[in-house]
C-alpha positions as CSV (number, residue, x, y, z in Angstrom):
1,X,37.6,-157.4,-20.2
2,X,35.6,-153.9,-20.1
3,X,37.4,-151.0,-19.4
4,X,34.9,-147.9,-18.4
5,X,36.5,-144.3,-19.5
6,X,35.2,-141.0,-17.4
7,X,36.7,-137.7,-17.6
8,X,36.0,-134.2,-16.3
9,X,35.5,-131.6,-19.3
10,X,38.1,-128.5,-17.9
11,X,40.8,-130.8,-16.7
12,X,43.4,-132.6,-19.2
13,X,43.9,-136.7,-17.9
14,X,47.5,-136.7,-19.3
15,X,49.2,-133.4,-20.2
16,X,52.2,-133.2,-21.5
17,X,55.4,-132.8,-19.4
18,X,57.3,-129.7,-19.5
19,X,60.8,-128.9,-18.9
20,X,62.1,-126.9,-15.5
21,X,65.4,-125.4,-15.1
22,X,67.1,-126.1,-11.5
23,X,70.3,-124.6,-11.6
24,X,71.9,-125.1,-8.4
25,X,75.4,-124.0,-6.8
26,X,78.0,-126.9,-8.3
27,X,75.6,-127.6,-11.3
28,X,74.7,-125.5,-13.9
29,X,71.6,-125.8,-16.2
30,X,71.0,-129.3,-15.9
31,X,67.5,-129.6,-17.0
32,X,64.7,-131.7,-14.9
33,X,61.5,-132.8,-16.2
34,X,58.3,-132.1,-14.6
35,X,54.8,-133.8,-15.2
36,X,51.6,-132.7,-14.3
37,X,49.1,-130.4,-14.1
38,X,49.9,-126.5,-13.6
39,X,46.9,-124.7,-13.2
40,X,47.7,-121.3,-12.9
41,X,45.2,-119.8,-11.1
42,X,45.3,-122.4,-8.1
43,X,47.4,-121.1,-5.5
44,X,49.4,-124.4,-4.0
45,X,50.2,-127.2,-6.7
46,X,52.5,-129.9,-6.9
47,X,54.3,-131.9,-9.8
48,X,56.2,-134.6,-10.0
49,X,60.1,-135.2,-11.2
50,X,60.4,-138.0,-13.4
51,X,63.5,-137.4,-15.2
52,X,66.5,-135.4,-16.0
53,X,69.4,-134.6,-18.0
54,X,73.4,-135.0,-16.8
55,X,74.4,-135.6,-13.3
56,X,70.5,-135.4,-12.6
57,X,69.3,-138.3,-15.2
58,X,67.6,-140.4,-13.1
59,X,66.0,-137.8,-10.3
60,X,62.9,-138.4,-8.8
61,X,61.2,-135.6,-6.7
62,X,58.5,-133.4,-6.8
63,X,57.5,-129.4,-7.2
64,X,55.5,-127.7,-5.3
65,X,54.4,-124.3,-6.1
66,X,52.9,-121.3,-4.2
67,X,51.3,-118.2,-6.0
68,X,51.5,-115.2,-3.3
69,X,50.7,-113.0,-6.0
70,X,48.7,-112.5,-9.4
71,X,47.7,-109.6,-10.7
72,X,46.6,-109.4,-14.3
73,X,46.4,-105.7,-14.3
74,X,49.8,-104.8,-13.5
75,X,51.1,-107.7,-14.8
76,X,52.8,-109.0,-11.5
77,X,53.0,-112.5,-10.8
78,X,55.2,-113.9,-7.7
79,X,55.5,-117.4,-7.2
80,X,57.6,-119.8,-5.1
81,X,59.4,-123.3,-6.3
82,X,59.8,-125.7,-3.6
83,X,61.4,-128.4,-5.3
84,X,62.6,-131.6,-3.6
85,X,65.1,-133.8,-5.6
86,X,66.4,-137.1,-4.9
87,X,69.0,-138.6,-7.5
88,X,72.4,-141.1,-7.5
């Protein structure tokens, strides 16, 4: 068996997931974990939910996130989290 390898210099095939804070009304800072790619300077992404902590431990879901807003000069960067989670 041959297994054929390609990649694209400026992206990263598996980057590390990072941790997201959802704290909603009857829950408070129950942590959720996020995986994928956030580039920064794109101005719609979305991530997926592949895990959590406490009542949210096995939520699935995903983020999507909206820049309306970046400037480096001033220092003022507004962003909206959609996030969609599903757990039992």
């Amino acid at each position: 068996m041959e297994w054929n390898c390609h990649s694209i210099p400026i992206s990263i095939p598996f980057p590390p997931p990072f941790h997201s804070l959802l704290i909603p009304f009857h829950h408070t800072k129950k942590p959720l974990s996020v995986l994928g790619r956030d580039a920064p300077r794109s101005v719609d992404r979305e991530m997926s939910i592949v895990s959590g902590s406490g009542v949210f431990r096995f939520a699935r879901g995903y983020v999507r996130i909206r820049t309306y807003l970046d400037d480096i000069e001033t220092g003022v960067y507004v962003e909206e989290h959609d996030v969609s989670v599903f757990h039992s």
